[in-house]
TIKEMI-210506 format. One line per field, with one value per residue (C-alpha): residue number from 0; chain; x, y, z. Coordinates in nm, 4 decimals. Example, Ala and Ser with C-alpha at 12.3 -4.5 7.8 and 13.67 -1.06 7.14 Angstrom:
<sites>
titor = 0 1
markol = A A
px = 1.2300 1.3670
py = -0.4500 -0.1060
pz = 0.7800 0.7140
</sites>
This chain:
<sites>
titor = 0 1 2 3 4 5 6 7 8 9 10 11 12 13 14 15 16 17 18 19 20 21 22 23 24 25 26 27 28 29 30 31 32 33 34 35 36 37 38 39 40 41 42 43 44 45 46 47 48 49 50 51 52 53 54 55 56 57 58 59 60 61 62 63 64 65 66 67 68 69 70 71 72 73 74 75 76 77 78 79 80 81 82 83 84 85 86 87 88 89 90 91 92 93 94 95 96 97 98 99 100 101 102 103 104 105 106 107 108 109 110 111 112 113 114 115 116 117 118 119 120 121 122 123 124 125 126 127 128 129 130 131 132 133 134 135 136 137 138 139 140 141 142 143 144 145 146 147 148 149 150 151 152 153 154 155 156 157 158 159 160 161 162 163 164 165 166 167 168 169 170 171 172 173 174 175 176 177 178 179 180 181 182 183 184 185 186 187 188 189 190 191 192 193 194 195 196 197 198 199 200 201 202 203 204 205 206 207 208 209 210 211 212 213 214 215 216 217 218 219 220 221 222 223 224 225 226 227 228 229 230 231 232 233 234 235 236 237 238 239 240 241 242 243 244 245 246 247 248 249 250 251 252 253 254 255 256 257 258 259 260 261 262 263 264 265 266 267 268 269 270 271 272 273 274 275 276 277 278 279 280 281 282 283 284 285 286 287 288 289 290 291 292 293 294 295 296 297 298 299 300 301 302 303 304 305 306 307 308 309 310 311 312 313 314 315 316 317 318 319 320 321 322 323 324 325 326 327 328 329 330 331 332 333 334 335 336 337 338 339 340 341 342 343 344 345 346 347 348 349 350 351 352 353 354 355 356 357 358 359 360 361 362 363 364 365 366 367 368 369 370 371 372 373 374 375 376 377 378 379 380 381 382 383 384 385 386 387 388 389 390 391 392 393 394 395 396 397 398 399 400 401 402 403 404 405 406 407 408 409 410 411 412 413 414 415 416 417 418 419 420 421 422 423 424 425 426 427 428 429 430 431 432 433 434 435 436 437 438 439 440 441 442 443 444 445 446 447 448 449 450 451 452 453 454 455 456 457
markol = A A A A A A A A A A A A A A A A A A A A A A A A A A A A A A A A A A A A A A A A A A A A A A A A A A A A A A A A A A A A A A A A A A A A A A A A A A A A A A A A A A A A A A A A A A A A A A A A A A A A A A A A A A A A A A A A A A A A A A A A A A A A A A A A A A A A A A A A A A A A A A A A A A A A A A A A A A A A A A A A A A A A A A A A A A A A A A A A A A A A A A A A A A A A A A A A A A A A A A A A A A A A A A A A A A A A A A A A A A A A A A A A A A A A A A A A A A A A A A A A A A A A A A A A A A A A A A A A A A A A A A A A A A A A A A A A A A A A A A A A A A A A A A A A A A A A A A A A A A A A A A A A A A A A A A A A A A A A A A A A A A A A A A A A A A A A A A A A A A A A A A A A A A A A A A A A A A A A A A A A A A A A A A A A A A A A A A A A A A A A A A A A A A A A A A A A A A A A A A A A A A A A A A A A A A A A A A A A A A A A A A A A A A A A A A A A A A A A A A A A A A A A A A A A A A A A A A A A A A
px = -2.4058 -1.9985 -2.0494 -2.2123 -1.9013 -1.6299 -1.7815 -1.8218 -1.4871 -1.3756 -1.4895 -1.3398 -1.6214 -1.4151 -1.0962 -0.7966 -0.4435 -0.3339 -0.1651 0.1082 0.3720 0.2230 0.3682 0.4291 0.5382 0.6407 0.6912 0.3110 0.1180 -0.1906 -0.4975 -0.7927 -0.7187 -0.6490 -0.3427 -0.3176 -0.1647 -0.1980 -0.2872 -0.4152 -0.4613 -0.4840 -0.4788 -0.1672 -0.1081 -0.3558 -0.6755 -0.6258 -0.4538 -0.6661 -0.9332 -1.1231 -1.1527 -1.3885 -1.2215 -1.5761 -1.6214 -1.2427 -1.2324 -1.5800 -1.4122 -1.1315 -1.3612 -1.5594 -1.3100 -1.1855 -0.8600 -0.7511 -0.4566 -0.4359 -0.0976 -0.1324 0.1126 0.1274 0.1141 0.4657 0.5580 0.2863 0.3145 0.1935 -0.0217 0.1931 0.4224 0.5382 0.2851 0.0319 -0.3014 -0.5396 -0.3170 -0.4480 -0.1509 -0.1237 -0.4119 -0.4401 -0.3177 -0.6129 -0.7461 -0.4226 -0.4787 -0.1364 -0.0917 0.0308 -0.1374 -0.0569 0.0602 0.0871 0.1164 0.4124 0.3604 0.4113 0.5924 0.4609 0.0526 -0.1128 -0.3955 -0.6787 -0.8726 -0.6137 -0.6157 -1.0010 -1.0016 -0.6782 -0.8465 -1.2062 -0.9928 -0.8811 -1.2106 -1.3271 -1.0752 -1.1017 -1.5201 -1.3936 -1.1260 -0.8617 -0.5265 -0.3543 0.0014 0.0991 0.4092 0.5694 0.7577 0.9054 1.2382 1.1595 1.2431 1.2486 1.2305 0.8562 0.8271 1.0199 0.8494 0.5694 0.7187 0.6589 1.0363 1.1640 1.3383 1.6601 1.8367 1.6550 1.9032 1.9357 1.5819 1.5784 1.9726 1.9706 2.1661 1.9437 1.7975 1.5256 1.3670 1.4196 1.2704 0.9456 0.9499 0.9949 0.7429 0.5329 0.5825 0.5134 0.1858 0.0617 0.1694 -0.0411 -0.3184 -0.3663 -0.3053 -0.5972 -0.6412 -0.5648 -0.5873 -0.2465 0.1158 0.3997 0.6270 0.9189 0.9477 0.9139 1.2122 1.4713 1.7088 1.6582 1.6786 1.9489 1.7702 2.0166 2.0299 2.0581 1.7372 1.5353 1.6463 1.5761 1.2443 1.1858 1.3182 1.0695 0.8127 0.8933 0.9497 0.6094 0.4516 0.6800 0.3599 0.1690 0.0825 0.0265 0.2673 0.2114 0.4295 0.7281 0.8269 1.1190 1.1229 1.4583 1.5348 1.3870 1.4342 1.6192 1.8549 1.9867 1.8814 2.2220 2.2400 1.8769 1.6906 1.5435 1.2610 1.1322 0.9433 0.7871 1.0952 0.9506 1.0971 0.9398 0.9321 1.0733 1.0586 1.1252 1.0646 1.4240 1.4170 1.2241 1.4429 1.7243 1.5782 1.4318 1.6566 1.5110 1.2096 1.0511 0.7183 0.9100 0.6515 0.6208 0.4301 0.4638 0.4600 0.4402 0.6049 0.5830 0.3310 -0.1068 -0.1760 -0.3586 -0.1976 0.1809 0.0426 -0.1522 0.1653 0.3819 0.1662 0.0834 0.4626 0.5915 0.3294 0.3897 0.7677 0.6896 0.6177 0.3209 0.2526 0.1499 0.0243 -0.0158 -0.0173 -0.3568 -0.4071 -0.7731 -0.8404 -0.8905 -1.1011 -1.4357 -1.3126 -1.3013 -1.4430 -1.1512 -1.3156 -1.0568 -0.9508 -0.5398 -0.3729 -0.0816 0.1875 0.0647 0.3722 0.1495 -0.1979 -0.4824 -0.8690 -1.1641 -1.0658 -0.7360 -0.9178 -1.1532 -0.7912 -0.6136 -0.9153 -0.9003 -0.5138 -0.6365 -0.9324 -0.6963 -0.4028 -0.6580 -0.7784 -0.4014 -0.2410 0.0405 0.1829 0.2744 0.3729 0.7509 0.8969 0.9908 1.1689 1.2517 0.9242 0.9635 1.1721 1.0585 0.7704 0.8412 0.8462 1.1317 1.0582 0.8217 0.8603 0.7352 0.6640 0.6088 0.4398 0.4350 0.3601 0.5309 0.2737 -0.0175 -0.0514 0.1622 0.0296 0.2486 0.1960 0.3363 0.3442 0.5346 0.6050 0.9788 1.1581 1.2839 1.6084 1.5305 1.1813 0.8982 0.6938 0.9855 0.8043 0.6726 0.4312 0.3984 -0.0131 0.0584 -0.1062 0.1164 0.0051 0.2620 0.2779 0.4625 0.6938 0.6389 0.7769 0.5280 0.4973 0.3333 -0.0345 -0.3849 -0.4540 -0.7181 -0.5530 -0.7322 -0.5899 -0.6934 -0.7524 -0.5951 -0.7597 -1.1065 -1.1184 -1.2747 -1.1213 -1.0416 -0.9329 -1.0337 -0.9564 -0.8490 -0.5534 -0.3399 0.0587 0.3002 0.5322 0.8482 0.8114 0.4504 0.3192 0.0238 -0.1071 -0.2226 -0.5048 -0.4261 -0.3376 -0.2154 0.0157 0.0056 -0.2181 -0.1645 -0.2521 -0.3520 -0.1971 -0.3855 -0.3353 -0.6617
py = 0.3997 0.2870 0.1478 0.4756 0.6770 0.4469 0.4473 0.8227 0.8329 0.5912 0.7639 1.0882 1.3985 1.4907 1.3402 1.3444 1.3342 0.9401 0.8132 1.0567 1.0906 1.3259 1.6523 1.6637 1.3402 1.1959 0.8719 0.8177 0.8519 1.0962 0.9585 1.1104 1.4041 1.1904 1.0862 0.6929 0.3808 0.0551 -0.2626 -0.5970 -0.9392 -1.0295 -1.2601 -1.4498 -1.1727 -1.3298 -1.1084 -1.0359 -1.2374 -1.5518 -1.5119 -1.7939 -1.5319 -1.3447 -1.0079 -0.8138 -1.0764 -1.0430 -0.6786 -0.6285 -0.8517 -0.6679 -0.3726 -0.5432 -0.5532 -0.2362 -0.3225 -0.0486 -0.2389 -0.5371 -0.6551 -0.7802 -0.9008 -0.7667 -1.0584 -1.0772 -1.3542 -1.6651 -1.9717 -2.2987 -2.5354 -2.7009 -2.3617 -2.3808 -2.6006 -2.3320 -2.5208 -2.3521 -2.0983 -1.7782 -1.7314 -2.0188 -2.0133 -2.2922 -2.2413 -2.1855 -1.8970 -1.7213 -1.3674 -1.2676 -0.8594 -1.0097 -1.2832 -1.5742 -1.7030 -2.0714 -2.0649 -1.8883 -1.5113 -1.2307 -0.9537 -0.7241 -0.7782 -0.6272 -0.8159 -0.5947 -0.8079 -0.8421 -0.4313 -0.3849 -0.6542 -0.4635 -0.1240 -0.2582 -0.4211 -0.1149 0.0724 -0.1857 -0.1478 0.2177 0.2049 0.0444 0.2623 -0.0135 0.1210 -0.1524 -0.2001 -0.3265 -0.5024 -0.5464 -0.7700 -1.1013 -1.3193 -1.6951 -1.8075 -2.2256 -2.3635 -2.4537 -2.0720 -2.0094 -2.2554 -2.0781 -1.6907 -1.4701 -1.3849 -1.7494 -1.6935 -1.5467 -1.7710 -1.7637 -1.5745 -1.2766 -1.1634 -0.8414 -0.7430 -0.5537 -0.7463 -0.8940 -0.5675 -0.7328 -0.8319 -0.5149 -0.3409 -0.5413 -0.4641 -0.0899 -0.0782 -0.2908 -0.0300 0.2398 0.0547 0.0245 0.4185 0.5036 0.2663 0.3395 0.7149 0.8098 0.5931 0.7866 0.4402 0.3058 0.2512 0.0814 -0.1687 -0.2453 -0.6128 -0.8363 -1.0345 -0.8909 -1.0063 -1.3500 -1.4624 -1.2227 -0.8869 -0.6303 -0.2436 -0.1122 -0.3253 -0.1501 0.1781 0.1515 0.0376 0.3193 0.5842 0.4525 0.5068 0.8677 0.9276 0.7817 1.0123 1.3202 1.5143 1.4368 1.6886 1.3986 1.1232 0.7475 0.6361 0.4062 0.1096 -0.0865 -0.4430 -0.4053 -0.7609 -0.9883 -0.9352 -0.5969 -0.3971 -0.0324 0.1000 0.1265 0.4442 0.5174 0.5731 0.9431 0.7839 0.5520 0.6198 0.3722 0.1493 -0.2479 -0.5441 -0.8911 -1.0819 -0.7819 -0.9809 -0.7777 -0.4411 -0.3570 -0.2192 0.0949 0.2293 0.1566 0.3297 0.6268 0.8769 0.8433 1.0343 0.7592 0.4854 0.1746 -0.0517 -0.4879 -0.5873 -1.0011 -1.1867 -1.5701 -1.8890 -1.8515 -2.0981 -2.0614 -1.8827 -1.5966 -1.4236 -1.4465 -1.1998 -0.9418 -0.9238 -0.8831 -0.6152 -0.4022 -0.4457 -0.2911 -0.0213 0.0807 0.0877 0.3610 0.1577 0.2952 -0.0200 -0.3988 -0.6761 -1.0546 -1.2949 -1.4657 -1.8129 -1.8417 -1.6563 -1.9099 -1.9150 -2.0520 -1.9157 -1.4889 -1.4573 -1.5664 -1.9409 -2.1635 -2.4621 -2.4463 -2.8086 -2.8026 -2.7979 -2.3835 -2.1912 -1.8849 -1.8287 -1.5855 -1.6143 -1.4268 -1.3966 -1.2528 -0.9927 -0.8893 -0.8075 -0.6484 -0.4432 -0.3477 -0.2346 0.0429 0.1722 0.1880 0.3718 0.5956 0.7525 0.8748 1.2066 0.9883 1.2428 1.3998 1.1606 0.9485 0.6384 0.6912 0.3983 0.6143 0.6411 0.3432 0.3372 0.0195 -0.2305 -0.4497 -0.7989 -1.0362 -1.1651 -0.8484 -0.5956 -0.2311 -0.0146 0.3256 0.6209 0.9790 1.3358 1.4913 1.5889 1.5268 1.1433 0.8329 0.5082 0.1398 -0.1598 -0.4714 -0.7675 -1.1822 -1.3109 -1.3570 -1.5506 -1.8950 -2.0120 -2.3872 -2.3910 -2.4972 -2.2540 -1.9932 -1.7143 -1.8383 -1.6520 -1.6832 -1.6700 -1.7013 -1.4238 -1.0968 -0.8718 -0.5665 -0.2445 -0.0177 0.2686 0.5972 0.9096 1.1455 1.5530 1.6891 1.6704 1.5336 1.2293 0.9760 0.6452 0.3184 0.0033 -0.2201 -0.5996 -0.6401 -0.9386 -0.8510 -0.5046 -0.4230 -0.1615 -0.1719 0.0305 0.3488 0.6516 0.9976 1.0785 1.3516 1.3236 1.5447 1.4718 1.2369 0.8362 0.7274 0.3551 0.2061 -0.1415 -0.3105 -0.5728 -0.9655 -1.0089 -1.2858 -1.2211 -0.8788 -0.5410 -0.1497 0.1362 0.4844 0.7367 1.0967 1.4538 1.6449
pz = -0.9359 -0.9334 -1.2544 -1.4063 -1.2793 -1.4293 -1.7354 -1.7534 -1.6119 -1.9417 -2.1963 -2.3133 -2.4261 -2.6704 -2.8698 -2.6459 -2.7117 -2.6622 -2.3418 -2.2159 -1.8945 -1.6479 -1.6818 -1.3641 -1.2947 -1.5466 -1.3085 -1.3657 -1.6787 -1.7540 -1.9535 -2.0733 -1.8285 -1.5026 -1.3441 -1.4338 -1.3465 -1.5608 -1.4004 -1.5721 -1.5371 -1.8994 -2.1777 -2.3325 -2.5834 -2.8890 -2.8830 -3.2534 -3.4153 -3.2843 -3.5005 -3.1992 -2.9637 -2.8902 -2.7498 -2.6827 -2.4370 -2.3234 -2.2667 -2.1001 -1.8012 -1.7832 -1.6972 -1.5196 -1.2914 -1.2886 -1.5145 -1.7755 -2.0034 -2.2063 -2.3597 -2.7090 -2.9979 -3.3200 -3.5618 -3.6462 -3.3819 -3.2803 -3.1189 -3.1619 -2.9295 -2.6456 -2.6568 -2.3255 -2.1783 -2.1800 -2.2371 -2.4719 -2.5344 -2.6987 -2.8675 -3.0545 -3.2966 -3.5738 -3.8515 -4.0510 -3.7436 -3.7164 -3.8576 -4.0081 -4.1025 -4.4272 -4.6979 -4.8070 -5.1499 -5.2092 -4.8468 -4.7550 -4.6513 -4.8732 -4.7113 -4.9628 -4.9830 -4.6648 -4.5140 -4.4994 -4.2342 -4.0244 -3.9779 -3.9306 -3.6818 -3.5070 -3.5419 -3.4283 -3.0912 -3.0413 -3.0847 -2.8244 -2.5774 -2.5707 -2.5085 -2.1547 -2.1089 -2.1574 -2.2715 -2.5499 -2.5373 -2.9156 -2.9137 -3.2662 -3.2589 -3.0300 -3.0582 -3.2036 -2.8542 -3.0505 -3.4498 -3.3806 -3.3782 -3.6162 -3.8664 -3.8859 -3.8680 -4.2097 -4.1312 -4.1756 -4.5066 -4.3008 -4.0180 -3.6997 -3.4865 -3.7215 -3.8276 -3.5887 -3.6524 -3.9725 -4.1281 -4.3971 -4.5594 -4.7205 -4.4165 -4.1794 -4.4528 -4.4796 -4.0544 -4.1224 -4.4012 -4.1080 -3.8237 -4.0334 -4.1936 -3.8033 -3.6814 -4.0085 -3.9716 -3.6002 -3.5576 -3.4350 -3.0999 -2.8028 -2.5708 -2.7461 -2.6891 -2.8454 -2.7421 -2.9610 -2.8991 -2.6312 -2.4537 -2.6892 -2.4706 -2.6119 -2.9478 -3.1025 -3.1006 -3.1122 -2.9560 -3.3070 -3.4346 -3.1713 -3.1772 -3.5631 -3.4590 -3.2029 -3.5033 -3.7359 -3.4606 -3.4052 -3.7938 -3.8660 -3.6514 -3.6897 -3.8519 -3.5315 -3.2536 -2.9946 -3.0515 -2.9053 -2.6071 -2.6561 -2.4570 -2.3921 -2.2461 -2.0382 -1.8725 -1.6743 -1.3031 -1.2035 -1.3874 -1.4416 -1.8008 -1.9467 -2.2075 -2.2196 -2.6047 -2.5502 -2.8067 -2.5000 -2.2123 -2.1023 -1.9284 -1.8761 -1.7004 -1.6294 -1.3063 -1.1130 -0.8059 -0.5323 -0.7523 -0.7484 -1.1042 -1.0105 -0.7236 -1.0384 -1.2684 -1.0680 -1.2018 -1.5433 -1.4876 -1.7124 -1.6520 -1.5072 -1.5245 -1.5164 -1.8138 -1.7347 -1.4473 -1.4163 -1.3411 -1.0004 -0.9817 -1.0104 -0.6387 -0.6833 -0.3858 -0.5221 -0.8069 -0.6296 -0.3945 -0.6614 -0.7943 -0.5127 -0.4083 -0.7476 -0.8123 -0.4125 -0.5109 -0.7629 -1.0747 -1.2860 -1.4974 -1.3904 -1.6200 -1.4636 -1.7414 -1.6916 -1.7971 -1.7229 -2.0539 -2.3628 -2.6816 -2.5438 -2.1902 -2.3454 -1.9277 -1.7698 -1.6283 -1.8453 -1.6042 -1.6922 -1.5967 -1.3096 -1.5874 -1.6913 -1.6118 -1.4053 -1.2944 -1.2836 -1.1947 -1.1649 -0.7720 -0.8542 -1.1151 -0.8441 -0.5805 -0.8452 -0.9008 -0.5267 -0.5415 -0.8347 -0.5798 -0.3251 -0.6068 -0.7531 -0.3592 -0.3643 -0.5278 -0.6574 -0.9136 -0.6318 -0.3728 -0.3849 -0.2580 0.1243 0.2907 0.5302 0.6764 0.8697 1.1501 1.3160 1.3950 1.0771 1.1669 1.0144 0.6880 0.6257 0.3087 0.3344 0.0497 0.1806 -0.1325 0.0521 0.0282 0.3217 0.5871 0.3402 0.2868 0.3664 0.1972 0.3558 0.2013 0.4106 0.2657 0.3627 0.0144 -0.1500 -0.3762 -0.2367 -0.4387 -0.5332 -0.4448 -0.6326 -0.6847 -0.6347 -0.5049 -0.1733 0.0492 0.4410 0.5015 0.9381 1.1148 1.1291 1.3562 1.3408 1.5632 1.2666 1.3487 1.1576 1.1662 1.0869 1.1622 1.3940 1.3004 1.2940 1.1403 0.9743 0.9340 0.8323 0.7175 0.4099 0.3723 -0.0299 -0.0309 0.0502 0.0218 0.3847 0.5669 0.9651 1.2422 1.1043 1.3044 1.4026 1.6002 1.7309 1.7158 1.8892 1.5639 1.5608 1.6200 1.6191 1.6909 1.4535 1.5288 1.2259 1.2670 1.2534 0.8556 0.6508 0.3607 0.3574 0.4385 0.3413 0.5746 0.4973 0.7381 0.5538 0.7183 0.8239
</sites>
């Protein structure tokens, strides 16, 4: 019967406007007519333009799991096999299977010819995703992080450094004519956002290159009742958006590790959300920490770059060598899966961040993320994992038992409050009780690496 209702819940009745902020919270997003977060454990970003892979396959276990976003790259950036160690890497197609948005002549790319199979297989992925419910983030475009990138880039005929700076016209106006190609091609997917490019912070990508980008965006659709969502990959790690583009809304970091960037970036009344994790080594529990830590910080958005996905492996069961810079299973799918159960119980749009909450109990070397609605619901997430400086992997988590006696203060009230396994799933302790109001004492069950409780008004 749970699958029945998530697929009904997928599948819109009639067409809907695409991905939006909640207009009440525009923290969070809102989705076929439900308050939404976004949280994946997907592939390495080549589910179209690797013409190997087999994406129904892909996307169905995604659902499967209960996972509503995959990150995918546009076909203006790819790598090549033994990028960054990554075996089997879905982003590095051979040659001959890379599906480029442009064809070839005398094989060099021309900027001018559209490929039309490389659209119906973008549009079909798309038609795909949004039969599960899976929301696509398209990023257009990606720095040439090394030559053997840039070797095989239809933007090679301009030095590396410069081909996102404006300063070759040629070229930024092949990107334009690109972006506005897509908005065209694609304006009828309501499952669908935008990123302007990945890691611009590498590679010579200037402000003024993406807010071109972001302009072309909004141009392309300016005829459009619903317009598609804009992102912006910020940094990696933590920072405070500097001068925000009133085009973006969707705010993205990688490795925010502790979460920092949300609490930053608060103000903005924008989706902060982590659209890569990685290199923090291949244990599944370092990435459902790092997720449930963010999203319970107030972040709406969480993708775990997921190595077990390969061409051949479209289910997630690729074996990746110790030399894979990340992780991801089947296991990890199934946990993440738990954490949007647990998100979806909760009125989020209108609950907030509330450190406050917790006034004691916390054992040393324990995080708390406290989401609230004042004298409704209070959801805690405790968890033992941080980033070690020097260590190998960096992000190290403590799996001793952690029994905790937490210190709330709560109204005056009555009170059902249960606490959740992430891992598993199970719930324990489950129970009513009565509170005179100010401090009150919950002991948590024996956990390892971290548990959430559910403290919910009667």
């Amino acid at each position: 019967m749970k699958s029945l209702i998530l697929l009904a819940v997928s599948l819109p009745a009639v067409a809907a406007p695409p991905l939006r902020l909640h207009p009440e919270n525009p923290h969070y997003f809102l989705f076929r007519g439900r308050p939404t977060v976004l949280i994946t454990s997907g592939e390495h970003y080549g589910a179209v333009i690797n013409l190997d892979f087999d994406y129904k396959a892909y996307l169905a276990e995604l659902r499967r799991h209960d996972l509503n976003l995959t990150r995918t790259f546009a076909g203006t950036y790819r790598e090549v096999p033994g990028s960054f160690s990554i075996g089997n890497n879905t982003l590095a197609p051979n040659d001959d299977r890379f599906l480029c948005p442009w064809l070839r002549r005398e094989n060099q790319f021309d900027l001018t010819r559209w490929n039309p199979t490389y659209f119906a297989r973008l549009k079909a992925f798309l038609r795909e995703a949004s039969r599960h419910g899976v929301v696509v983030e398209l990023n257009l475009f990606c720095p040439f992080y090394r030559d053997e990138m840039w070797r095989v880039s239809p933007f090679n005929t301009v030095p590396r450094l410069e081909a996102f700076t404006l300063e070759h016209p040629s070229i930024t106006q092949a990107q334009l004519d690109f972006v506005r190609k897509i908005a065209s091609e694609l304006r009828d997917f309501d499952n669908l956002y935008y990123e302007i490019a990945n890691e611009p912070y590498f590679g010579g990508i200037t402000l003024e290159w993406q807010r071109k980008i972001a302009r072309t965006i909004a141009e392309a659709e300016a005829g459009v009742a619903d317009k598609h969502l804009i992102s912006q990959n910020i940094a990696n790690g933590s920072s405070t958006v500097a001068n925000p583009d009133p085009l973006v809304s969707i705010f993205n970091f990688h490795y925010s590790r502790p979460p920092e960037s949300v609490a930053m970036n608060h103000a903005l009344n924008r989706v902060i959300g982590m659209n890569e994790t990685g290199f923090d080594g291949s244990a599944d529990a370092t990435y459902r920490i790092q997720g449930w830590d963010f999203l319970m910080a107030g972040g709406a958005l969480y993708n775990n770059l997921d190595y077990s996905f390969a061409a051949g492996h479209e289910r997630g069961d690729f074996h990746y060598g110790d030399k894979t810079p990340g992780g991801g299973s089947a296991e990890l799918r199934r946990q993440l899966g738990v954490l949007h159960g647990f998100l979806r119980q909760l009125d989020f749009v209108h609950m907030a961040p509330a450190p406050g909450m917790i006034i004691g109990g916390t054992p040393e070397g324990t995080s708390a993320r406290v989401l609230a609605q004042a004298g409704k619901i209070y959801a805690v997430y405790l968890h033992r994992g941080h980033v070690v400086k020097d260590a190998k992997p960096s992000y190290q988590v403590d799996s001793a038992s952690h029994p905790t006696k937490l210190i709330m203060e709560l109204p005056k009230g009555r009170y059902v409050v249960g606490w959740l396994d992430p891992k598993s799933g199970r719930w324990t302790g489950r129970r009513t009780v009565t509170h005179t109001g100010g401090a009150s004492t919950l002991e948590s069950p024996a956990y390892r690496e971290d548990v959430a409780l559910l403290v919910r008004a009667i």
